[in-house]
KOLGU-4560 file (N, C-alpha, C; in nm, 3 decimals, padded with zeros to 5 digits):
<recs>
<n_xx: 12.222 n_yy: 09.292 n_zz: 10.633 ca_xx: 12.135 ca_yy: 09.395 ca_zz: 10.581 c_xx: 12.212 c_yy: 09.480 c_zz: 10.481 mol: A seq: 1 type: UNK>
<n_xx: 12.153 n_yy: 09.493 n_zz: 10.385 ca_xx: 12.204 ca_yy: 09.604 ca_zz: 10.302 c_xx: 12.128 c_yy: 09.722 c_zz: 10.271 mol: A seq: 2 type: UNK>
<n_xx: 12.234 n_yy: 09.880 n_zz: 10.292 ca_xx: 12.143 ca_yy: 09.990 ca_zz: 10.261 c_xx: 12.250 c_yy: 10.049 c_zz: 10.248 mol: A seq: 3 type: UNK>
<n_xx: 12.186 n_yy: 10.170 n_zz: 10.157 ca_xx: 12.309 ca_yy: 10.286 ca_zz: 10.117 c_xx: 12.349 c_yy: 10.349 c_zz: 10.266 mol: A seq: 4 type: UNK>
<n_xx: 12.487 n_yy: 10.449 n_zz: 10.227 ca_xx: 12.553 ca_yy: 10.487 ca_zz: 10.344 c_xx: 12.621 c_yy: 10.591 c_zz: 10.322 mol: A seq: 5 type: UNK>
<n_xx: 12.653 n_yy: 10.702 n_zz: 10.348 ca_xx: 12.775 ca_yy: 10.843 ca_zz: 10.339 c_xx: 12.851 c_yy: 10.791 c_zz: 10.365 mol: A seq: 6 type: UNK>
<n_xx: 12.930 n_yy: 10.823 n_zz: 10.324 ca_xx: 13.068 ca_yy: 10.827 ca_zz: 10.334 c_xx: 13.107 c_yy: 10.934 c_zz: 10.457 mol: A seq: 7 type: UNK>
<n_xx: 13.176 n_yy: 10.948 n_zz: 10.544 ca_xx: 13.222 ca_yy: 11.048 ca_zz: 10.688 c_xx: 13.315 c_yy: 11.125 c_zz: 10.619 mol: A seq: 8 type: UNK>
<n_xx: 13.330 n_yy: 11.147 n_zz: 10.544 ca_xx: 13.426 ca_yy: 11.224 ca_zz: 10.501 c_xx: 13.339 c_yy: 11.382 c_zz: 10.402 mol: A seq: 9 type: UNK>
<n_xx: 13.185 n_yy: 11.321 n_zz: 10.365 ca_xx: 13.071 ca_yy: 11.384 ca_zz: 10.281 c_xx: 13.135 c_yy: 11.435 c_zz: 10.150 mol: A seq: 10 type: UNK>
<n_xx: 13.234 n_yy: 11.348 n_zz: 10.102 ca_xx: 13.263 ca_yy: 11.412 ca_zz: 09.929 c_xx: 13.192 c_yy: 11.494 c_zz: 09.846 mol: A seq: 11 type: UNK>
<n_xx: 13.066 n_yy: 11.460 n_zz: 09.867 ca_xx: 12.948 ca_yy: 11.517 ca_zz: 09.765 c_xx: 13.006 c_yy: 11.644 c_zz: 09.705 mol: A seq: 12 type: UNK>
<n_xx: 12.990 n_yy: 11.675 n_zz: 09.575 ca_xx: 13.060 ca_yy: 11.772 ca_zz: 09.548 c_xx: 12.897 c_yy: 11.820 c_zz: 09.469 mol: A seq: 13 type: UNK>
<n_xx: 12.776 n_yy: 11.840 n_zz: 09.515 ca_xx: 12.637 ca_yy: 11.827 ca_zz: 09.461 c_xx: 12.619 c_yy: 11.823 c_zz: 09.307 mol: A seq: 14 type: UNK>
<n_xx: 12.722 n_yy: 11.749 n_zz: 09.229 ca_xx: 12.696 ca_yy: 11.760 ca_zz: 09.110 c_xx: 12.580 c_yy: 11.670 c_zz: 09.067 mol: A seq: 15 type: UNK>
<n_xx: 12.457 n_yy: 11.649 n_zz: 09.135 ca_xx: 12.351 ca_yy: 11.513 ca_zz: 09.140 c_xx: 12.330 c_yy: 11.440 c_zz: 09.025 mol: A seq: 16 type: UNK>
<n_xx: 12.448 n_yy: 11.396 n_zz: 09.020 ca_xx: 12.456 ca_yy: 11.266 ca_zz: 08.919 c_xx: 12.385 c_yy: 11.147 c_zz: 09.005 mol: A seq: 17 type: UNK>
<n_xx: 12.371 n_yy: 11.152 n_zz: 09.128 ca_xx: 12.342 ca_yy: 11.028 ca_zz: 09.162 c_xx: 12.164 c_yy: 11.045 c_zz: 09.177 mol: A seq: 18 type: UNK>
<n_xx: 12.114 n_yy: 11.139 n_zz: 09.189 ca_xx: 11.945 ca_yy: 11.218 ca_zz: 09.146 c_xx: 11.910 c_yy: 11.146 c_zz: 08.994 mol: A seq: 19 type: UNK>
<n_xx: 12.030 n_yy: 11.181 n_zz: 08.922 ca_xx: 11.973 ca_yy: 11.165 ca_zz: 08.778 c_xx: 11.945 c_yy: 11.009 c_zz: 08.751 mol: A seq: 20 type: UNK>
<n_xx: 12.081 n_yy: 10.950 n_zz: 08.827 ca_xx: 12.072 ca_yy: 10.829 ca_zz: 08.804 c_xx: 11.995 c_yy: 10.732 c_zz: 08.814 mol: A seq: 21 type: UNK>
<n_xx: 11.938 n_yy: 10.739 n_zz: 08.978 ca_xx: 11.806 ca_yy: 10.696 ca_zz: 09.014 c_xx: 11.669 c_yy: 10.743 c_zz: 08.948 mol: A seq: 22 type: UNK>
<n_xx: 11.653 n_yy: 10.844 n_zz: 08.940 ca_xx: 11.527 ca_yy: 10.893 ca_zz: 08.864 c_xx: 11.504 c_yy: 10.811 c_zz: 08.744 mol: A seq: 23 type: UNK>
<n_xx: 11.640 n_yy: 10.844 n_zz: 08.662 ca_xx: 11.645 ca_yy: 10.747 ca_zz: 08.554 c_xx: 11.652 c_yy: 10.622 c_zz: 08.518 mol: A seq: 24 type: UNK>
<n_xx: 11.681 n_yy: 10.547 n_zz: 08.647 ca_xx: 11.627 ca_yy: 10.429 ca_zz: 08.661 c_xx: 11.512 c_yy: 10.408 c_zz: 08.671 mol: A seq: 25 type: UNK>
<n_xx: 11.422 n_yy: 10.437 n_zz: 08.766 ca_xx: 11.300 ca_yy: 10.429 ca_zz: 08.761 c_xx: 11.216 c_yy: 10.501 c_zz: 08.677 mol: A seq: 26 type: UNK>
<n_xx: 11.228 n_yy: 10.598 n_zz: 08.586 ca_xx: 11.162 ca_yy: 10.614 ca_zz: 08.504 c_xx: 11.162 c_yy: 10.694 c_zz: 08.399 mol: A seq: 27 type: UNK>
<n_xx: 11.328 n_yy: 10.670 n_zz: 08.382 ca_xx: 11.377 ca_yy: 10.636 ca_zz: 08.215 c_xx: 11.395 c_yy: 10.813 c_zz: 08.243 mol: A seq: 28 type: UNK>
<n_xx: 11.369 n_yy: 10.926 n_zz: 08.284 ca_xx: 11.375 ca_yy: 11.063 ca_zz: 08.310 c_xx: 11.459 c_yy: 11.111 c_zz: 08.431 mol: A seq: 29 type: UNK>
<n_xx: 11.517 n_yy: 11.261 n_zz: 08.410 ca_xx: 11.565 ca_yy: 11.323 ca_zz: 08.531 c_xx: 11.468 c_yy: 11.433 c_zz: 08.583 mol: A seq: 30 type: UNK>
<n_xx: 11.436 n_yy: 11.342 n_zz: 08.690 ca_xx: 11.306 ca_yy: 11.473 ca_zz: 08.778 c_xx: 11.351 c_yy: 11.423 c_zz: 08.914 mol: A seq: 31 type: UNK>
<n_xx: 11.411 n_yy: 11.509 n_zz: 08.972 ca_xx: 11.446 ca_yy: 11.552 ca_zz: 09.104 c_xx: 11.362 c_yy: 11.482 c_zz: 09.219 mol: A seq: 32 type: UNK>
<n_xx: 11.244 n_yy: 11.539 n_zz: 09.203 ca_xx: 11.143 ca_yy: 11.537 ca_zz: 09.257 c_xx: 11.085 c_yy: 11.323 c_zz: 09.268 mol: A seq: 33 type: UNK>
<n_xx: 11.155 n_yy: 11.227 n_zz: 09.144 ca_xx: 11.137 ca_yy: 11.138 ca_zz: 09.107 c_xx: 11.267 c_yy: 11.022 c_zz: 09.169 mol: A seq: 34 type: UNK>
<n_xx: 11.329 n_yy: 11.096 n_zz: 09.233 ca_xx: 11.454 ca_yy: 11.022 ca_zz: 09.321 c_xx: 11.451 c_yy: 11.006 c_zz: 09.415 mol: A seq: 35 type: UNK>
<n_xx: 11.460 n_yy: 10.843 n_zz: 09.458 ca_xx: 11.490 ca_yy: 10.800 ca_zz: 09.578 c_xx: 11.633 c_yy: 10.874 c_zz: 09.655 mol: A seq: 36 type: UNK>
<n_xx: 11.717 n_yy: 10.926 n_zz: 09.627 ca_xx: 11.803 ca_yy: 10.989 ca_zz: 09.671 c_xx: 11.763 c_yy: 11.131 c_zz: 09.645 mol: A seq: 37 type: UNK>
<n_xx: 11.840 n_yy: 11.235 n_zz: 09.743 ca_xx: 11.793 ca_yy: 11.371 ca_zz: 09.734 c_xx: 11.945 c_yy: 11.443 c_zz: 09.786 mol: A seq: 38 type: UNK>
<n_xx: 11.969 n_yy: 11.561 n_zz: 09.698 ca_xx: 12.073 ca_yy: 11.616 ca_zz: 09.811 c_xx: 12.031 c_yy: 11.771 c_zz: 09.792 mol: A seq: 39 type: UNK>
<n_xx: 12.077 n_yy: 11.826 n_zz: 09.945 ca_xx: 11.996 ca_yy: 11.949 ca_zz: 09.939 c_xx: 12.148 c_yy: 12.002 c_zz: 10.011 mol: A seq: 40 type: UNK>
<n_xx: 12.112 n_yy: 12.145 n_zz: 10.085 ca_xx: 12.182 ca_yy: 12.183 ca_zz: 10.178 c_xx: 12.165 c_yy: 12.213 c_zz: 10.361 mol: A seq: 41 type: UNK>
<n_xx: 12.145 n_yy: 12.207 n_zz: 10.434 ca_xx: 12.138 ca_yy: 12.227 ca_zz: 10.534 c_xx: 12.305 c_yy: 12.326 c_zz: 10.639 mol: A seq: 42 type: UNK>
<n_xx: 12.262 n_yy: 12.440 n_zz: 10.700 ca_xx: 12.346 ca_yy: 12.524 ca_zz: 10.766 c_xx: 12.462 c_yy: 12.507 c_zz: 10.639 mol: A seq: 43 type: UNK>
<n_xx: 12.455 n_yy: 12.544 n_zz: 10.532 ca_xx: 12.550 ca_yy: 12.600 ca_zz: 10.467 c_xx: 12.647 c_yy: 12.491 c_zz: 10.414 mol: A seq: 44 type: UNK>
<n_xx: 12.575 n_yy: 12.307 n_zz: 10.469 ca_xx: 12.646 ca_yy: 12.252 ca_zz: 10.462 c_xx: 12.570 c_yy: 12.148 c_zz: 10.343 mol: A seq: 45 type: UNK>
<n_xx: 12.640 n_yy: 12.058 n_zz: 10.238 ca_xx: 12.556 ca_yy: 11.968 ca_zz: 10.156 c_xx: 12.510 c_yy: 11.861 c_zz: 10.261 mol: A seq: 46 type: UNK>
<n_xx: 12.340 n_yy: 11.776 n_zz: 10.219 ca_xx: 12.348 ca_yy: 11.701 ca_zz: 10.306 c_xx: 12.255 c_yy: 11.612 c_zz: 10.218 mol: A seq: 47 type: UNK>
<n_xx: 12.310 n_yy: 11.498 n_zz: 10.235 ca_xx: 12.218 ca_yy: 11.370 ca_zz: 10.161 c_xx: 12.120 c_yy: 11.334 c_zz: 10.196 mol: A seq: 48 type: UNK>
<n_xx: 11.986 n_yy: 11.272 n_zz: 10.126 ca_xx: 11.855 ca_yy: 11.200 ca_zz: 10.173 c_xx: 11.888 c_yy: 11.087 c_zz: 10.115 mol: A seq: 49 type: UNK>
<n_xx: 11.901 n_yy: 10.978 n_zz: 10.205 ca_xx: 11.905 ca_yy: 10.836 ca_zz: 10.155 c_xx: 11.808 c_yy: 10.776 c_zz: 10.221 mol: A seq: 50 type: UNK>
<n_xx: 11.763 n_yy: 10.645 n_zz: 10.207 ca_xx: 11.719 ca_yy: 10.567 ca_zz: 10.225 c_xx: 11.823 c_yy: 10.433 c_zz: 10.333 mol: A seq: 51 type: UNK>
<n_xx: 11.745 n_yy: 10.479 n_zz: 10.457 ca_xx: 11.838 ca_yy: 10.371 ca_zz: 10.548 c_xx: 11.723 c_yy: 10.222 c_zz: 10.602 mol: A seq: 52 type: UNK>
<n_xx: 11.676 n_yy: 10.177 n_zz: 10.458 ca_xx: 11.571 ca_yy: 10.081 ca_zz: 10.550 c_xx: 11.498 c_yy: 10.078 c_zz: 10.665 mol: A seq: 53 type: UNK>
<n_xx: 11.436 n_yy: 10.234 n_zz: 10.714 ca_xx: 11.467 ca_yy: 10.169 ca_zz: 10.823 c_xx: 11.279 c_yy: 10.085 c_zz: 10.872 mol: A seq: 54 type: UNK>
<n_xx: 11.200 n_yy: 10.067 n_zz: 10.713 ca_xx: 11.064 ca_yy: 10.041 ca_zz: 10.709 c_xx: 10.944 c_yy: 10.119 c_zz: 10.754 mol: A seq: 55 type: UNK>
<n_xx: 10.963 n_yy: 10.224 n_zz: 10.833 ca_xx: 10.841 ca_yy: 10.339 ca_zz: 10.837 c_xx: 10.753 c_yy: 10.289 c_zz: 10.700 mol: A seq: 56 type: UNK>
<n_xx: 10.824 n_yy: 10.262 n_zz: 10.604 ca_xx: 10.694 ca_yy: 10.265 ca_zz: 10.485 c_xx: 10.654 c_yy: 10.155 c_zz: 10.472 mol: A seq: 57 type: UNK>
<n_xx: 10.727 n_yy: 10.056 n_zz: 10.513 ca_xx: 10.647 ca_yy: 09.903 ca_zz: 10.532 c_xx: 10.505 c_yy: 09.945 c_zz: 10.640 mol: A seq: 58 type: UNK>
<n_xx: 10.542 n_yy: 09.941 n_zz: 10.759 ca_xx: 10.432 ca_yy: 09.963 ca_zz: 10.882 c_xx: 10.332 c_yy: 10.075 c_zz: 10.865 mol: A seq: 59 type: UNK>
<n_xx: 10.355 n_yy: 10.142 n_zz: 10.744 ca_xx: 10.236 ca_yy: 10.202 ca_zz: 10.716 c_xx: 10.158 c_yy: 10.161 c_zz: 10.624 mol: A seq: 60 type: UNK>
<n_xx: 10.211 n_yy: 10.089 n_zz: 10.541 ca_xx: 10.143 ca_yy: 10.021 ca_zz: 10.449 c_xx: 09.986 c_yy: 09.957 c_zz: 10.489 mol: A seq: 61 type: UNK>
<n_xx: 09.852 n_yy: 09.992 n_zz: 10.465 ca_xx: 09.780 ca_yy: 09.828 ca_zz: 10.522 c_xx: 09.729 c_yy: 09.801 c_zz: 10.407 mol: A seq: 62 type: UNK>
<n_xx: 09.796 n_yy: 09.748 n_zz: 10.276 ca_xx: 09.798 ca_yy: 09.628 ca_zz: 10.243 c_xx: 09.943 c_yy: 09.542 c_zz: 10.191 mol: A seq: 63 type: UNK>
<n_xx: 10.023 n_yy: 09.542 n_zz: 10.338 ca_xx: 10.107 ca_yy: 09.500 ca_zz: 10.343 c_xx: 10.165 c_yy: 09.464 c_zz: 10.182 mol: A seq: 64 type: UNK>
<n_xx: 10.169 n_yy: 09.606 n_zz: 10.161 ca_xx: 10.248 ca_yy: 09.537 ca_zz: 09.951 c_xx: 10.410 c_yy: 09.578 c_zz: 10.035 mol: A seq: 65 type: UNK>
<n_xx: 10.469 n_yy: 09.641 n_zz: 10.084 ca_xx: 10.586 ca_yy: 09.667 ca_zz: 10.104 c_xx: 10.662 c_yy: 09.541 c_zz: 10.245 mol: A seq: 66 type: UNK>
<n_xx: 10.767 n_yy: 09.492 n_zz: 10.239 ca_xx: 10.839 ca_yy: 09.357 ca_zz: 10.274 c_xx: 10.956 c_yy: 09.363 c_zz: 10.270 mol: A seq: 67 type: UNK>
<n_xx: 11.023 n_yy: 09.287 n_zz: 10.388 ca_xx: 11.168 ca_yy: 09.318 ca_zz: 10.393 c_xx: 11.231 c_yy: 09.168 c_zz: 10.337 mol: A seq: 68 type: UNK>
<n_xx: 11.339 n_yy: 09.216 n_zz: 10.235 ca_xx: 11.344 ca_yy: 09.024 ca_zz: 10.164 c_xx: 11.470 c_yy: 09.016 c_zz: 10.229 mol: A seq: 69 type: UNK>
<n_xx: 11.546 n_yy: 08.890 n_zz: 10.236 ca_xx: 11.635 ca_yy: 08.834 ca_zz: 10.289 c_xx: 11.768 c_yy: 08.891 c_zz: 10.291 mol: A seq: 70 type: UNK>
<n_xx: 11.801 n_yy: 09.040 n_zz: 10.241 ca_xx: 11.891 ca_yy: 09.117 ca_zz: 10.254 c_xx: 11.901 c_yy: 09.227 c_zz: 10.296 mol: A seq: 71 type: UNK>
<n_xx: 11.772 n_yy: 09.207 n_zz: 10.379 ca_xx: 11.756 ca_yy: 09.330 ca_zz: 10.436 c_xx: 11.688 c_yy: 09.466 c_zz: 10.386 mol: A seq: 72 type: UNK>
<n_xx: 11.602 n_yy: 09.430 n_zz: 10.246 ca_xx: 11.564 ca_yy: 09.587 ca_zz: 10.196 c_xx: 11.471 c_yy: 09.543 c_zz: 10.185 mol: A seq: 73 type: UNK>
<n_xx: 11.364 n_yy: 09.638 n_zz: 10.206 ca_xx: 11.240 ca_yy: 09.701 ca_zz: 10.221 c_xx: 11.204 c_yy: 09.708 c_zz: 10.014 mol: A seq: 74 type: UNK>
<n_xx: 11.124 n_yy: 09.629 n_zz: 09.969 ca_xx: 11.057 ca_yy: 09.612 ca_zz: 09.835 c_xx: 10.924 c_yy: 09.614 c_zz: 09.858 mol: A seq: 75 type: UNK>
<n_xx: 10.888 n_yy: 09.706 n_zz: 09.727 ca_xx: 10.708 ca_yy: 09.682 ca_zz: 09.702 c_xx: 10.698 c_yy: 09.592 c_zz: 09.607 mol: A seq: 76 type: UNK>
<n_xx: 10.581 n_yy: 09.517 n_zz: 09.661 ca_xx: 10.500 ca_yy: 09.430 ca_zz: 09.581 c_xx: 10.396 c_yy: 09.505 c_zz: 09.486 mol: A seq: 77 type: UNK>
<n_xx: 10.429 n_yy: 09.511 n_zz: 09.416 ca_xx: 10.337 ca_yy: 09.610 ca_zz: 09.313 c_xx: 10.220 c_yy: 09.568 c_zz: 09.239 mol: A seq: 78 type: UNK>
<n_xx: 10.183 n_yy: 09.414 n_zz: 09.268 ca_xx: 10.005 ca_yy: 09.364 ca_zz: 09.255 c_xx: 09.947 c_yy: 09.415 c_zz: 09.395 mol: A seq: 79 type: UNK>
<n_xx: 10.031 n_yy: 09.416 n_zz: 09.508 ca_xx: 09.959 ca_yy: 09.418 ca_zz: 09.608 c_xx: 09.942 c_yy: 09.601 c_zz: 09.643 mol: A seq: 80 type: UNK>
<n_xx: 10.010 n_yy: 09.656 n_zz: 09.602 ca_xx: 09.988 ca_yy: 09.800 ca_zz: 09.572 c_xx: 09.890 c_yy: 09.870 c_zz: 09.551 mol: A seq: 81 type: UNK>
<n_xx: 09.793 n_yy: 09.971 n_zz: 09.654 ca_xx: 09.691 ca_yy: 10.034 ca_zz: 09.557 c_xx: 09.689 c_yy: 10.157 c_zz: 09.539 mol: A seq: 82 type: UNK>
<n_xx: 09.855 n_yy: 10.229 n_zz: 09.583 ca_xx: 09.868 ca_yy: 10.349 ca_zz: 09.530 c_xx: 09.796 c_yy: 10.434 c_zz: 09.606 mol: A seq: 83 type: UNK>
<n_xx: 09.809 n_yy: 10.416 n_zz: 09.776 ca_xx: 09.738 ca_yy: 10.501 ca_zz: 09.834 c_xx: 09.849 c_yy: 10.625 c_zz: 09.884 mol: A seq: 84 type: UNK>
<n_xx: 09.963 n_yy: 10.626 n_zz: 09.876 ca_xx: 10.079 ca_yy: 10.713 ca_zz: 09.950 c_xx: 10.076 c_yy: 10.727 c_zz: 10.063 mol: A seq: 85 type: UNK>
<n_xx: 10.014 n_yy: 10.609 n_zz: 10.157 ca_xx: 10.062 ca_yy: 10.616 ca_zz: 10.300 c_xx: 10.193 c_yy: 10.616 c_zz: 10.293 mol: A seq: 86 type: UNK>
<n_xx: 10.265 n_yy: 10.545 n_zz: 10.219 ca_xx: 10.434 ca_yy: 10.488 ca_zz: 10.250 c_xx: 10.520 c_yy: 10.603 c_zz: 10.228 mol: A seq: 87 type: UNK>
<n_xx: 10.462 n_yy: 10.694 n_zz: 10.107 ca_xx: 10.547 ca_yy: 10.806 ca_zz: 10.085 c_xx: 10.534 c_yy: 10.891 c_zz: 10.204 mol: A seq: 88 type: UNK>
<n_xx: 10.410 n_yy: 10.937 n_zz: 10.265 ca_xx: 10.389 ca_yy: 11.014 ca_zz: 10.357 c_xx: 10.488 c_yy: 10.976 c_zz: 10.485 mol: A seq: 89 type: UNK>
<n_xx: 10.493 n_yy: 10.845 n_zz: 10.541 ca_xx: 10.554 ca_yy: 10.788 ca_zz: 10.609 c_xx: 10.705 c_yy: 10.774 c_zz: 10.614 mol: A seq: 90 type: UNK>
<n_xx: 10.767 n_yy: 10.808 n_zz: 10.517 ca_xx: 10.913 ca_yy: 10.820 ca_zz: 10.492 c_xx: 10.991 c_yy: 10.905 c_zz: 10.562 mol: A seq: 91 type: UNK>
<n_xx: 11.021 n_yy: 10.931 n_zz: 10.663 ca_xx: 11.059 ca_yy: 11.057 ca_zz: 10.740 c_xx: 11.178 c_yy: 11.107 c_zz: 10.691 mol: A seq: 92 type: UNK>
<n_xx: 11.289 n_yy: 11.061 n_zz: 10.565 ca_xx: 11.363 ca_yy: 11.127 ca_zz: 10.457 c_xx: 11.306 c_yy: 11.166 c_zz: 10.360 mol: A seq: 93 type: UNK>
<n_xx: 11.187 n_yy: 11.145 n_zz: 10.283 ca_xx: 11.151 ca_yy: 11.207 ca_zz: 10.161 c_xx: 11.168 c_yy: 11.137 c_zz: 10.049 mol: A seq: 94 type: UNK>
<n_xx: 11.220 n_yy: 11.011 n_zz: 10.061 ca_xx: 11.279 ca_yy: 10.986 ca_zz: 09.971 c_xx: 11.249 c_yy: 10.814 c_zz: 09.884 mol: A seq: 95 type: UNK>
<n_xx: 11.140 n_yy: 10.828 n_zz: 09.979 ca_xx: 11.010 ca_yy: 10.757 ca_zz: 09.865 c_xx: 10.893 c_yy: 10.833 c_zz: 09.814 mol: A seq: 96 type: UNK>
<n_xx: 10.911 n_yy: 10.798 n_zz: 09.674 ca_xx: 10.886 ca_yy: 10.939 ca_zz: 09.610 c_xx: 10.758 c_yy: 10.836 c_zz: 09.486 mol: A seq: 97 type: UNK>
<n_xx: 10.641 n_yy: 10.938 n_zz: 09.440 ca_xx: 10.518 ca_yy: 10.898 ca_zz: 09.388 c_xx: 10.493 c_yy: 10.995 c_zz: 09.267 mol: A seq: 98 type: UNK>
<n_xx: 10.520 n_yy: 10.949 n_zz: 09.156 ca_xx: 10.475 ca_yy: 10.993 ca_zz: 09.018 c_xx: 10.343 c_yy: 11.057 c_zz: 09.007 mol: A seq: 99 type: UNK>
<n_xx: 10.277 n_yy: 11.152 n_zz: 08.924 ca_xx: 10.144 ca_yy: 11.164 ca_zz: 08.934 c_xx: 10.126 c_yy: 11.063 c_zz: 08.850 mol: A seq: 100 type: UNK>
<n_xx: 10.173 n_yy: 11.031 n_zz: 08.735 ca_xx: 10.126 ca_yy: 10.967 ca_zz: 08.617 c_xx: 10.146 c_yy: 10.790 c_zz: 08.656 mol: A seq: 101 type: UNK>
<n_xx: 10.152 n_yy: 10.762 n_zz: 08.783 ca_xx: 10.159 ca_yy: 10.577 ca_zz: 08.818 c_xx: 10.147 c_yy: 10.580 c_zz: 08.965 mol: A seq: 102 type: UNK>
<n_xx: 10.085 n_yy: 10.467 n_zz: 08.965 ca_xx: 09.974 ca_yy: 10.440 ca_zz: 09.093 c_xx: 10.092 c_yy: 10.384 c_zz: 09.209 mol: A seq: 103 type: UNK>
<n_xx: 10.172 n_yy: 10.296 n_zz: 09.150 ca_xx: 10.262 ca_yy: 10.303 ca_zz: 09.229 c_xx: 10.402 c_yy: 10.378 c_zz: 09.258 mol: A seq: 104 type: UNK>
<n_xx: 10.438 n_yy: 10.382 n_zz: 09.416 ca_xx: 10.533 ca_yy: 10.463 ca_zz: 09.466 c_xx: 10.680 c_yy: 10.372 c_zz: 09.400 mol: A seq: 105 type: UNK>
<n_xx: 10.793 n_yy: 10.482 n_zz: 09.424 ca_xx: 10.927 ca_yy: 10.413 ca_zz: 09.402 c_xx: 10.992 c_yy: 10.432 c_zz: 09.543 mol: A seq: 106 type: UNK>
<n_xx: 11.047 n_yy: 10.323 n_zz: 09.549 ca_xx: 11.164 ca_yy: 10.356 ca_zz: 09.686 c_xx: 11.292 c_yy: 10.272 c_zz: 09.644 mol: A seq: 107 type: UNK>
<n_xx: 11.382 n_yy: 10.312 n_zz: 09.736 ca_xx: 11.574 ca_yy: 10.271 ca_zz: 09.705 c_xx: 11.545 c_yy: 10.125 c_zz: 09.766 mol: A seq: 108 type: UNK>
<n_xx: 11.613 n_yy: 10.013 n_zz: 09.683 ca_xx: 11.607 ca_yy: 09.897 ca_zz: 09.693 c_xx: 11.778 c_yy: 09.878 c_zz: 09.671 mol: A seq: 109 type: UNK>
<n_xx: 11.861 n_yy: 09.953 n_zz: 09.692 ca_xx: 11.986 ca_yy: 09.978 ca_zz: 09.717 c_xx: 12.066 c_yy: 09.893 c_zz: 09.665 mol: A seq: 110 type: UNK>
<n_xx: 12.019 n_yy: 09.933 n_zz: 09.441 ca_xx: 12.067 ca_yy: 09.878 ca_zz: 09.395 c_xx: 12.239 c_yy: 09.894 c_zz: 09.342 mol: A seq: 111 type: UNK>
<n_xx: 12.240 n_yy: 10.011 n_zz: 09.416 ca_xx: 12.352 ca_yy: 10.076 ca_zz: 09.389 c_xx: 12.361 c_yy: 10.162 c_zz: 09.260 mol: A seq: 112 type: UNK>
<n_xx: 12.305 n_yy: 10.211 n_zz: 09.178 ca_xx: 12.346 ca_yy: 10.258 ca_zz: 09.046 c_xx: 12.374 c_yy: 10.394 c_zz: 09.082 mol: A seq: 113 type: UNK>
<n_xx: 12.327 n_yy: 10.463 n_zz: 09.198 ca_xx: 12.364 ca_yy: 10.580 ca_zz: 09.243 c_xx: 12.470 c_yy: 10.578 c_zz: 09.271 mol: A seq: 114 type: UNK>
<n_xx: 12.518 n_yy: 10.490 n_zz: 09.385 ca_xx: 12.673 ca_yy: 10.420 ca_zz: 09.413 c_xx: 12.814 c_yy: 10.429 c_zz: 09.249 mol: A seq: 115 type: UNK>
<n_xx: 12.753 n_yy: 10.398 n_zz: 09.172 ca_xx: 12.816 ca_yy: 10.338 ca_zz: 09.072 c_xx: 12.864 c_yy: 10.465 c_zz: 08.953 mol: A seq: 116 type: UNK>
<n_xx: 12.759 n_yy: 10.553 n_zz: 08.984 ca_xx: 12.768 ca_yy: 10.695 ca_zz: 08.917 c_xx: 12.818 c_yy: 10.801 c_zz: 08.960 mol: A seq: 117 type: UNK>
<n_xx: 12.819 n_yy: 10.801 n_zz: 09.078 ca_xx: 12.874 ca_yy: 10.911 ca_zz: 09.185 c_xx: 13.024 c_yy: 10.910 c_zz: 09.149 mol: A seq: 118 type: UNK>
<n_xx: 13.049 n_yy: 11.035 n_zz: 09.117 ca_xx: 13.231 ca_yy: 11.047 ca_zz: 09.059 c_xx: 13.315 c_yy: 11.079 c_zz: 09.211 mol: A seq: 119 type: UNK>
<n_xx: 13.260 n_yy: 11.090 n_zz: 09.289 ca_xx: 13.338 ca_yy: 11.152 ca_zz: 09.434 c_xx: 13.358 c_yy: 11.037 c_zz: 09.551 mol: A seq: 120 type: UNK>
<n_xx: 13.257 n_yy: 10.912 n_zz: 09.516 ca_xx: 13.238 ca_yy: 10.832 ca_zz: 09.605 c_xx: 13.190 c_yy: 10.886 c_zz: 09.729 mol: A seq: 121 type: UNK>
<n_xx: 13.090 n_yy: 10.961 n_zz: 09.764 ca_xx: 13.006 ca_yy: 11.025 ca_zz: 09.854 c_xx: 12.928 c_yy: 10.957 c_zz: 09.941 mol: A seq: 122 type: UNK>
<n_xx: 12.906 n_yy: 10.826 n_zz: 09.822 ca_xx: 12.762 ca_yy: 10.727 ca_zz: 09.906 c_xx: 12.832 c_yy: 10.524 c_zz: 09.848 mol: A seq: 123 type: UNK>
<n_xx: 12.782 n_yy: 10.463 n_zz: 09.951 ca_xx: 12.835 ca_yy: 10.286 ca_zz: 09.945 c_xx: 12.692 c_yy: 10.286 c_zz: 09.965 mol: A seq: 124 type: UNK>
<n_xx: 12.729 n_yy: 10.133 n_zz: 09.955 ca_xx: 12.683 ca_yy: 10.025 ca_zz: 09.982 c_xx: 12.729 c_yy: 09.962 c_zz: 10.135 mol: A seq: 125 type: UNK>
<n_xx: 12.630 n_yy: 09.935 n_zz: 10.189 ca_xx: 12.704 ca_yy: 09.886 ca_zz: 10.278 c_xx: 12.608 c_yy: 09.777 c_zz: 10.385 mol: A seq: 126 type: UNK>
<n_xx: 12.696 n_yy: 09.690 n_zz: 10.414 ca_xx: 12.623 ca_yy: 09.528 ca_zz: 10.397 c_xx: 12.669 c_yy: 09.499 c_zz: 10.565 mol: A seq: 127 type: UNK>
<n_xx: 12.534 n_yy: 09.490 n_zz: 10.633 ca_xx: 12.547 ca_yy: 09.450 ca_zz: 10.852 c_xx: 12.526 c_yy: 09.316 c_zz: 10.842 mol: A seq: 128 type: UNK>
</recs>
């Protein structure tokens, strides 16, 4: 299985390069609000929203557009998509996230580019 992961040590130094990165993957813009990754604070402390597969947004899906492929991540099928936001609602991190301007949702398919941008090494990859 592969899905992103913290690091135990929490480097994050919140400079959200890894917000921008993703956003901007999916849709060429930096909107916060448009990232599969999120970092906020909690008790004074930084704390990451990742995406840990763990499919809540598959099993809410009913028209099964969302599927776990042979590495373990959770992908939408985006013919089979009708843009209802059960899956976003269902995300209990936040961090499948729904454009107003496109019918379909985005979620972390843990391609790493967040991984790859992050100057602190805060967040892996990491492969069960």
């Amino acid at each position: 299985m592969k899905t992103l992961a913290i690091n135990k040590e929490n480097k994050c130094m919140t400079c959200l390069t890894c917000e921008i990165a993703c956003s901007e993957a999916f849709y060429k813009k930096y909107d916060p609000a448009l990232s599969c990754i999120h970092i906020g604070e909690k008790d004074g402390a930084t704390k990451l929203s990742i995406c840990i597969q763990c499919g809540k947004c598959a099993r809410s899906c009913p028209h099964e557009a969302i599927t776990k492929n042979d590495k373990g991540v959770y992908t939408l099928d985006k013919a089979k998509c009708q843009g209802c936001g059960l899956c976003v609602e269902a995300c209990p991190f936040g961090v499948m996230v729904k454009s107003p301007d496109r019918e379909q949702p985005s979620k972390c398919i843990a391609c790493g580019i967040c991984v790859k941008k992050c100057p602190a090494d805060a967040i892996f990859i990491k492969e069960a």
